[in-house]
C-alpha positions as CSV (number, residue, x, y, z in Angstrom):
1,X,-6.1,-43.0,73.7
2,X,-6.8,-46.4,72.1
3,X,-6.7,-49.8,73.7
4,X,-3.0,-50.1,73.0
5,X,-2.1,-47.2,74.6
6,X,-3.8,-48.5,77.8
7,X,-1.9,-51.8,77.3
8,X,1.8,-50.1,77.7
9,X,0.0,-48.0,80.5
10,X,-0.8,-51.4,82.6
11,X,2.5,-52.7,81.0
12,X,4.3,-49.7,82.7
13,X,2.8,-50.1,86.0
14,X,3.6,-54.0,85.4
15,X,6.8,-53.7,85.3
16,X,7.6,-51.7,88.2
17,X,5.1,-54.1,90.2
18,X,7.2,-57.2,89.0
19,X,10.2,-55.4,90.1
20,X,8.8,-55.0,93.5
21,X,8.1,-58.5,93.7
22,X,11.7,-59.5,93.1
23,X,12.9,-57.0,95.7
24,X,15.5,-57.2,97.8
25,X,13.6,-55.3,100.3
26,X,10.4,-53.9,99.9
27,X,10.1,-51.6,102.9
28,X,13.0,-49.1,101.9
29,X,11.2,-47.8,98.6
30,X,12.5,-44.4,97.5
31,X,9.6,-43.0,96.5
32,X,10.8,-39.7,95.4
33,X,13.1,-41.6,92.9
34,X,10.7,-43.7,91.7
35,X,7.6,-41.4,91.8
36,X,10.2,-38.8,89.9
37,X,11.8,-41.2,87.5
38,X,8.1,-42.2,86.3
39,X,7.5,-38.6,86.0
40,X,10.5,-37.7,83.9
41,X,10.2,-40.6,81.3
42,X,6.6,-39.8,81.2
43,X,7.4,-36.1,80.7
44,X,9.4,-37.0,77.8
45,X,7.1,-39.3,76.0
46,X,4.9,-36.3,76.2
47,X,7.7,-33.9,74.2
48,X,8.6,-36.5,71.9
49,X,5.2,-37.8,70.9
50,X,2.5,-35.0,71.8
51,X,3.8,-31.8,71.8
52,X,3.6,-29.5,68.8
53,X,6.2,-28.5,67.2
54,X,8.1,-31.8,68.4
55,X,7.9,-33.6,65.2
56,X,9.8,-30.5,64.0
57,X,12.5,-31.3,66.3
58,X,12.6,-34.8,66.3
59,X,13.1,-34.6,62.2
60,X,15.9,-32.0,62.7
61,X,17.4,-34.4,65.1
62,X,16.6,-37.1,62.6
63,X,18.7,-35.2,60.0
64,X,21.4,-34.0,61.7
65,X,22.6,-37.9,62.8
66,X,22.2,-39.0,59.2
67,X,23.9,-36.4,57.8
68,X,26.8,-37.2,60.0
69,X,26.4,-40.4,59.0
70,X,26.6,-39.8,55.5
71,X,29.9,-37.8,56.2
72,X,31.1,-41.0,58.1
73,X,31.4,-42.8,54.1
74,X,33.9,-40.4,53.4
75,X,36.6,-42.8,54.9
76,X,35.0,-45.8,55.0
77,X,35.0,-45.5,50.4
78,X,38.5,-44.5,51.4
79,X,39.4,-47.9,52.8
80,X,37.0,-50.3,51.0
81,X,36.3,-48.5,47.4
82,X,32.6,-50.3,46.3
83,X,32.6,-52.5,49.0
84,X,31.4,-49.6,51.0
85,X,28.6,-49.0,48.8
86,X,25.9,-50.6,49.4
87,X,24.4,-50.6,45.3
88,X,27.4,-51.6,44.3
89,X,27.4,-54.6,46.6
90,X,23.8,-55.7,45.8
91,X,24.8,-55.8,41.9
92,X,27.0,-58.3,42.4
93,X,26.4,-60.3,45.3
94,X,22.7,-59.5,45.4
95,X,22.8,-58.3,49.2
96,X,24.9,-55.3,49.5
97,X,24.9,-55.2,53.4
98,X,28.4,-56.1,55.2
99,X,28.3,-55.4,59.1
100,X,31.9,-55.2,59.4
101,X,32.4,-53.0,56.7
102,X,29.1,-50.0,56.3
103,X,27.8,-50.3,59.9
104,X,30.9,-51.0,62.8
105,X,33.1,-48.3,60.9
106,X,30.4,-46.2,62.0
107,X,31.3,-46.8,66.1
108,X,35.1,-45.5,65.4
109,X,33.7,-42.3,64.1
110,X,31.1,-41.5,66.8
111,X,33.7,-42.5,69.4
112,X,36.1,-39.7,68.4
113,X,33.4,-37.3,67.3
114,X,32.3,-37.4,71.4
115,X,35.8,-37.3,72.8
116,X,36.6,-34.2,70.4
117,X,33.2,-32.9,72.3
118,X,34.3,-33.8,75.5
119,X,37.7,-32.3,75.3
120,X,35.7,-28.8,73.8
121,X,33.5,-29.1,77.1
122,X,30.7,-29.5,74.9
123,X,29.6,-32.7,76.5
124,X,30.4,-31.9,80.0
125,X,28.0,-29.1,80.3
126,X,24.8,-31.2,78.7
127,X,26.1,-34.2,80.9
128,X,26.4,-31.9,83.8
129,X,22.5,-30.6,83.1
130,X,21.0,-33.9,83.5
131,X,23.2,-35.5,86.6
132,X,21.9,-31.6,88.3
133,X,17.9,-33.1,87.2
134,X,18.4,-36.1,88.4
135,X,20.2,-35.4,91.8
136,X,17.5,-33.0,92.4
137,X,14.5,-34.1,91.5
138,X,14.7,-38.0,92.2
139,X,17.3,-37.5,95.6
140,X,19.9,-39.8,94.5
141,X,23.9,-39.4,95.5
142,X,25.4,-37.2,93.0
143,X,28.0,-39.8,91.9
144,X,24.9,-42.1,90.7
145,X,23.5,-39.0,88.7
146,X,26.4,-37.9,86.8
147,X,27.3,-41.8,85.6
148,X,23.5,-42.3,85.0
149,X,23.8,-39.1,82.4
150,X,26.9,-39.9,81.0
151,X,25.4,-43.0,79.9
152,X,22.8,-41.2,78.2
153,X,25.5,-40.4,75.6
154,X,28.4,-43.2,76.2
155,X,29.1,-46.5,77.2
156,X,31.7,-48.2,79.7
157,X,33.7,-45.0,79.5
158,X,31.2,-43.2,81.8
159,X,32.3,-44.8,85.2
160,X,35.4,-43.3,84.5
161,X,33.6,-40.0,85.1
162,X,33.0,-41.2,88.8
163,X,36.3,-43.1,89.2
164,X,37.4,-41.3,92.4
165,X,34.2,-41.8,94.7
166,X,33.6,-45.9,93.3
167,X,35.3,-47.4,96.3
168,X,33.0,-45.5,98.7
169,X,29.7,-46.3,96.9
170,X,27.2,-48.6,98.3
171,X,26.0,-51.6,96.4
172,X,22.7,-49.9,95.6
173,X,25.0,-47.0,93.7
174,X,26.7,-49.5,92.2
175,X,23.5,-51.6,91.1
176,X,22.4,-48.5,89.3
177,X,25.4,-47.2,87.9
178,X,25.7,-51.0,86.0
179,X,21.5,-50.7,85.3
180,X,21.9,-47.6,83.8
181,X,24.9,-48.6,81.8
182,X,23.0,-51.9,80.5
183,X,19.6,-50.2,79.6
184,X,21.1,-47.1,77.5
185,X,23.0,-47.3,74.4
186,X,26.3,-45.5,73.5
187,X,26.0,-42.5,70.8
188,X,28.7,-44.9,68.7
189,X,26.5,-47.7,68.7
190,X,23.4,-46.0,68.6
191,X,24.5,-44.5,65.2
192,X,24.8,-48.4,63.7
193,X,21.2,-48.9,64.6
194,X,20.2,-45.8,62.7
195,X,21.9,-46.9,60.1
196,X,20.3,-50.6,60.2
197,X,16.9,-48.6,59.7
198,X,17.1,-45.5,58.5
199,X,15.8,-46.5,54.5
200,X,12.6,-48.4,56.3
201,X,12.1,-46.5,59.5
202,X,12.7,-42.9,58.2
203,X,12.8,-40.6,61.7
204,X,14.2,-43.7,63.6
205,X,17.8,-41.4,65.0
206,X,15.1,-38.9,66.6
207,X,13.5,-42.3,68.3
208,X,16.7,-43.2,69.7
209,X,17.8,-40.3,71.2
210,X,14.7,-39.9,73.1
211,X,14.7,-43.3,73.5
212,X,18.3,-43.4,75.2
213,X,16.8,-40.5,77.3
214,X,14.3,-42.1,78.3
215,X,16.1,-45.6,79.8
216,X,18.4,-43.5,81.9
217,X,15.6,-42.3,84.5
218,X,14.0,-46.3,83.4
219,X,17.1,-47.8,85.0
220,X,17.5,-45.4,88.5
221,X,13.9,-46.6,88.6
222,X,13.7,-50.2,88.8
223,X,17.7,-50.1,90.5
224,X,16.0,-48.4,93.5
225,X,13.0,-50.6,93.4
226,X,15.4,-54.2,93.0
227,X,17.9,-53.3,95.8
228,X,16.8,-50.4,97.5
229,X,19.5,-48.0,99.6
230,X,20.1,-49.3,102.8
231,X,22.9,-47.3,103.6
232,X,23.9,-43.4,103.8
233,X,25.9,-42.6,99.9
234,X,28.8,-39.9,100.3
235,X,27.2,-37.7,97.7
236,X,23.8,-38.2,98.5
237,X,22.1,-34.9,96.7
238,X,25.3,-33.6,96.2
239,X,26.1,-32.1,93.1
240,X,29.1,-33.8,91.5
241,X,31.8,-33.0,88.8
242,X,32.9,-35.2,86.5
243,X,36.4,-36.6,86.7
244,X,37.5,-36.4,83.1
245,X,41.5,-36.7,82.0
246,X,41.8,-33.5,79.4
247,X,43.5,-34.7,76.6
248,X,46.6,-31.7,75.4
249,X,44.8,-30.9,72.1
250,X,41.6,-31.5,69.6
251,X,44.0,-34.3,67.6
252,X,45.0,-35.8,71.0
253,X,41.0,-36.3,71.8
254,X,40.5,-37.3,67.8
255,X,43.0,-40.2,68.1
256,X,42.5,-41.7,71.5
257,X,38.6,-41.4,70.2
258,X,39.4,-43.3,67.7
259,X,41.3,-46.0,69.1
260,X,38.6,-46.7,71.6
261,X,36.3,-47.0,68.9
262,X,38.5,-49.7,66.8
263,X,38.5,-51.6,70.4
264,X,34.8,-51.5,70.9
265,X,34.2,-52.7,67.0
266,X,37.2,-55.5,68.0
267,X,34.8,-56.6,71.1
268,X,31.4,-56.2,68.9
269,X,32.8,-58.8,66.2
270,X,34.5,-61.4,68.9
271,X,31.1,-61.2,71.1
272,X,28.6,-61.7,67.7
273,X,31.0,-64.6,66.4
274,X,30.8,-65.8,70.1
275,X,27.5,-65.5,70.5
276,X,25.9,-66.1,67.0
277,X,27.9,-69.4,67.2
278,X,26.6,-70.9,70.3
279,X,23.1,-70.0,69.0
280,X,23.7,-72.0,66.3
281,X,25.1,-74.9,68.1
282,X,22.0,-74.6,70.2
283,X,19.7,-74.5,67.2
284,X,21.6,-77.4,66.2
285,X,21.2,-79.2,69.5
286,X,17.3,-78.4,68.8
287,X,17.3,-79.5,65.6
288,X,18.1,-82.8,66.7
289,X,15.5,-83.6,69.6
290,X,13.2,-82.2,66.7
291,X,13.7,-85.2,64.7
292,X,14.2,-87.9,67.7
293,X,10.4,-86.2,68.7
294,X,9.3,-86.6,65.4
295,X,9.9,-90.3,64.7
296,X,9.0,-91.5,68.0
297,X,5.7,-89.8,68.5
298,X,4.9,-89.8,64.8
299,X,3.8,-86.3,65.1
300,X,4.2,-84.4,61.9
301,X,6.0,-81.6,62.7
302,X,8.2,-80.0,65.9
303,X,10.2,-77.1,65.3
304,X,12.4,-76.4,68.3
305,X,14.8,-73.7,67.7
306,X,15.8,-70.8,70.2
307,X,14.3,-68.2,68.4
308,X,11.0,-69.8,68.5
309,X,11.4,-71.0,72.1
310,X,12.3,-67.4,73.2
311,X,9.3,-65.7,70.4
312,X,6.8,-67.9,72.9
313,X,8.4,-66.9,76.1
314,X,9.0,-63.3,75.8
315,X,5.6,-62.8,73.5
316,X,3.4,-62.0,76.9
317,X,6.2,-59.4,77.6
318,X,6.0,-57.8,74.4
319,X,2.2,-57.9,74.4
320,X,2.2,-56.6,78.0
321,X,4.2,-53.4,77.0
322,X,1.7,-52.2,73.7
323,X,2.8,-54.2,71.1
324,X,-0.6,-56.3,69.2
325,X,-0.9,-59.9,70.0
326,X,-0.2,-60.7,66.2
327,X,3.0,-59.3,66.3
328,X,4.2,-60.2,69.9
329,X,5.7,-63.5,68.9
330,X,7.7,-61.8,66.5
331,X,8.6,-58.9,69.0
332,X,9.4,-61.7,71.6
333,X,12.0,-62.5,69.4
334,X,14.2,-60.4,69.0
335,X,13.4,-59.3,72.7
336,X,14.9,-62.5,73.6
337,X,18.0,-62.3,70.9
338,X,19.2,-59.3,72.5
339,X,19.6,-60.6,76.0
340,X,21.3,-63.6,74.5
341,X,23.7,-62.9,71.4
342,X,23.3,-58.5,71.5
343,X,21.1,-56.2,70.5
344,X,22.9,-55.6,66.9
345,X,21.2,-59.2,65.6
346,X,18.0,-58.1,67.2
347,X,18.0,-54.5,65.5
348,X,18.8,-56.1,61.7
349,X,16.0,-58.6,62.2
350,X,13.8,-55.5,62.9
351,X,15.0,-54.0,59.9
352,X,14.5,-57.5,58.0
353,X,11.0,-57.5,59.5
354,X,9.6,-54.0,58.7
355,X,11.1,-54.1,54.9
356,X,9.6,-57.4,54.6
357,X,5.8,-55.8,55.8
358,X,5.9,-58.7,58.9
359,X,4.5,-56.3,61.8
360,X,0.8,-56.2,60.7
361,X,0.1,-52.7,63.3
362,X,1.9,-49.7,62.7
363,X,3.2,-49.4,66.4
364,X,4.9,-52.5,66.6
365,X,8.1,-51.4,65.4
366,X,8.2,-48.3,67.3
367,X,7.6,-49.6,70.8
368,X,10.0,-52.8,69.7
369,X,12.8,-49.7,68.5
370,X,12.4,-47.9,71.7
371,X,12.6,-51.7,73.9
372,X,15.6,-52.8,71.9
373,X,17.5,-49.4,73.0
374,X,19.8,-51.0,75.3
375,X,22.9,-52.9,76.4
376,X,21.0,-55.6,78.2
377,X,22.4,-58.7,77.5
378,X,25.0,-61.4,78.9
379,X,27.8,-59.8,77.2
380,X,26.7,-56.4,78.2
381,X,27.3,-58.0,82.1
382,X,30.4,-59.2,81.8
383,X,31.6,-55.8,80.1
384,X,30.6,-53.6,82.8
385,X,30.9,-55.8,85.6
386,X,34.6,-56.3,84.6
387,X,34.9,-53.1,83.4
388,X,34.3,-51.1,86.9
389,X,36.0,-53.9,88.4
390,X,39.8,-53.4,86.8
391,X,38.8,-49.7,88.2
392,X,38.1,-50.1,91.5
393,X,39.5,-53.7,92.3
394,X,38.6,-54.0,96.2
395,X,34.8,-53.8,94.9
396,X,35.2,-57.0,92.9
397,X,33.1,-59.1,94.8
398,X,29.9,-56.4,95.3
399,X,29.7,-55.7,91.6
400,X,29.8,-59.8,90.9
401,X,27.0,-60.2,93.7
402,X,25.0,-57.2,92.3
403,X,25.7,-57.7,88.6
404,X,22.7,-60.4,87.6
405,X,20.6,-57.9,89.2
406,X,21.3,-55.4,87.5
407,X,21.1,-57.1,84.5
408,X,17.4,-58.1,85.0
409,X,16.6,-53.9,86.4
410,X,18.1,-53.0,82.8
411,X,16.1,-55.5,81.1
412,X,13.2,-54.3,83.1
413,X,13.8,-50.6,82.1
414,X,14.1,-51.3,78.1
415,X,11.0,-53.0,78.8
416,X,9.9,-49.5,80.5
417,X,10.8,-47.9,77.4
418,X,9.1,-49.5,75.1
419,X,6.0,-49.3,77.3
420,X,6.4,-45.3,77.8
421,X,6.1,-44.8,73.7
422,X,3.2,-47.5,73.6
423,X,2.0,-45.4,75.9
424,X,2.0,-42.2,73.8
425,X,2.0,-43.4,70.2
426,X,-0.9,-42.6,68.1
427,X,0.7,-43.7,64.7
């Protein structure tokens, strides 16, 4: 192990340290989670990274989700013609990349591809497997396990899976089931990223998955450290079946797939106009003291925009979890663009930054890909806070009292993330 890999080590430990801090009671630890959930995401760094043979399986992975991507143009050319084409595009405009048109298409696909998987049972039983691992292993309520899992592979959807036991949870179960849901990524959304870096970050799919993987524990972690359990969970180590509505046929699942993916790429562009707008206006904002600072104190130059503001304030976290000073200010970010306008900005300024050669070490991008991995933003809060709210309506007020918590565990446990594959990276 080099230097770096120390860094995320200490970064690792960091994290869980600074969640301790913040608790909201440090005598009730659950040790077995947290000792357990280390264990797990260190476990899998140790496939992913180390193993031999994994490389082998993380490029067939790799493959696998761009090939399905590929298949993905089929309708999108259908619907667009050239404009889907990326070549095309660049001859005439000179930048051939449209969001709206090659990436978001992308989410409607993936969303019906994994309800045609769920109504086979396909999903269910790999779902099923991880809630049973982490139930056992980490002695948390069964309800808390099987959302945690589902996450691993969907988005808002998986409280659905739990619908029936939310109004008996206690707030700790519900802190983590909205961690876990803000520090993994959706397979639907996970598929635009791949497709953001696929041409300069070649095995980045096989990253993500494990990445994804590896949040899920991440999140159960810091949850149980931030507000511990206090009280006695109905399903506590209890195995737990999801509570999924069957849909009468493989077209059924196909269309109503589908239409949940053309809402999620609806609520994508209204958040990043939203969002990429009042970042602006704040930029503009910036711009302005800039000058008023610059006449008055005659000094020759003060650049105040967000992006710089939040580059300096998250560089000591990006530094802390493996990523070289050089590059932390850089790292910091787009760190700091997801928690405020998305991690879809945040992953096509990586992709920006690596084509352009800006990262001067070759483990910058990877442990900034694996800390990205996540829903953990503002947006992201007011999604699943609302979300599990119109379910379970009598829990309103817990889930707004537990929500900017859990916002700050699942920006903890991206950060977790990114530490575990500094930790293991060795180029």
């Amino acid at each position: 192990m080099d230097i770096y890999n120390l860094v995320s080590l200490a970064g690792l430990v960091l994290v869980m340290g600074a969640a301790w801090v913040l608790s909201a009671d440090r005598r009730r630890m659950n040790g077995r989670a947290i000792g357990w959930g280390v264990a797990i995401q260190l476990g899998v760094g140790v496939l992913v990274f180390w193993t031999p043979g994994s490389r082998a399986v993380l490029l067939w992975l790799n493959d696998l989700v761009v090939s399905i991507l590929e298949a993905t143009k089929a309708g999108q050319k259908f619907l667009f013609g050239q404009l889907a084409e990326t070549s095309a595009m660049d001859a005439v405009f000179g930048n051939g990349f449209v969001l709206v048109i090659q990436a978001l298409p992308v989410i409607i696909f993936f969303s019906a591809l994994m309800s045609l998987l769920y109504h086979w049972r396909i999903m269910p039983v790999i779902v099923r497997g991880f809630a049973r691992v982490f139930t056992r292993l980490m002695r948390i309520s069964g309800a808390e396990s099987l959302c945690a899992a589902s996450n691993i592979f969907v988005g808002i959807e998986s409280a659905t899976t739990v619908r029936p036991l939310l109004p008996e949870m206690t707030r700790s179960e519900l802190c983590t089931i909205l961690t876990v849901g803000m520090a993994t990524v959706a397979s639907s959304t996970l598929a635009v990223y791949v497709g953001f870096l696929k041409d300069v970050f070649p095995t980045i799919a096989g990253h993500l998955i494990s990445a994804s993987i590896l949040s899920a524990p991440a999140g159960i972690v810091v949850s149980k450290i931030l507000l511990p359990e206090d009280g006695q969970p109905v399903t506590l180590g209890v195995a737990v079946r999801p509570a999924i509505e069957r849909q009468s046929g493989a077209i059924e699942a196909i269309i109503t797939g589908s239409m949940a993916g053309v809402k999620l790429v609806v609520g994508i562009c209204a958040l990043l106009i939203a969002f990429l707008g009042f970042i602006a206006l704040i930029d503009l904002a910036l711009g302005g003291i800039s000058g008023v600072l610059q006449a008055r104190a005659s000094w020759e130059q003060v650049d105040l925009s967000l992006g710089r503001l939040l580059g300096h304030a998250f560089r000591p976290v990006a530094a802390a979890i493996g990523v070289p000073w050089s590059d932390a200010e850089l790292a910091g970010q787009m760190l700091g663009k997801r928690l405020v306008a998305t991690e879809i900005p945040a992953y096509l300024d990586l992709a920006a930054a690596m084509k352009a050669g800006r990262f001067a070490h070759p483990r910058s991008p990877v442990v900034i890909a694996y800390a990205l991995c996540g829903f953990a933003h503002v947006a992201s809060l007011a999604i699943f806070v609302g979300g599990i709210a119109a379910l379970v309506p009598q829990r309103r007020r817990d889930l707004a009292a537990v929500g900017p918590r859990a916002l700050l565990a699942a920006t903890m446990a991206c950060l977790m993330t990114g530490a575990v594959a500094g930790v293991f990276f060795r180029g």
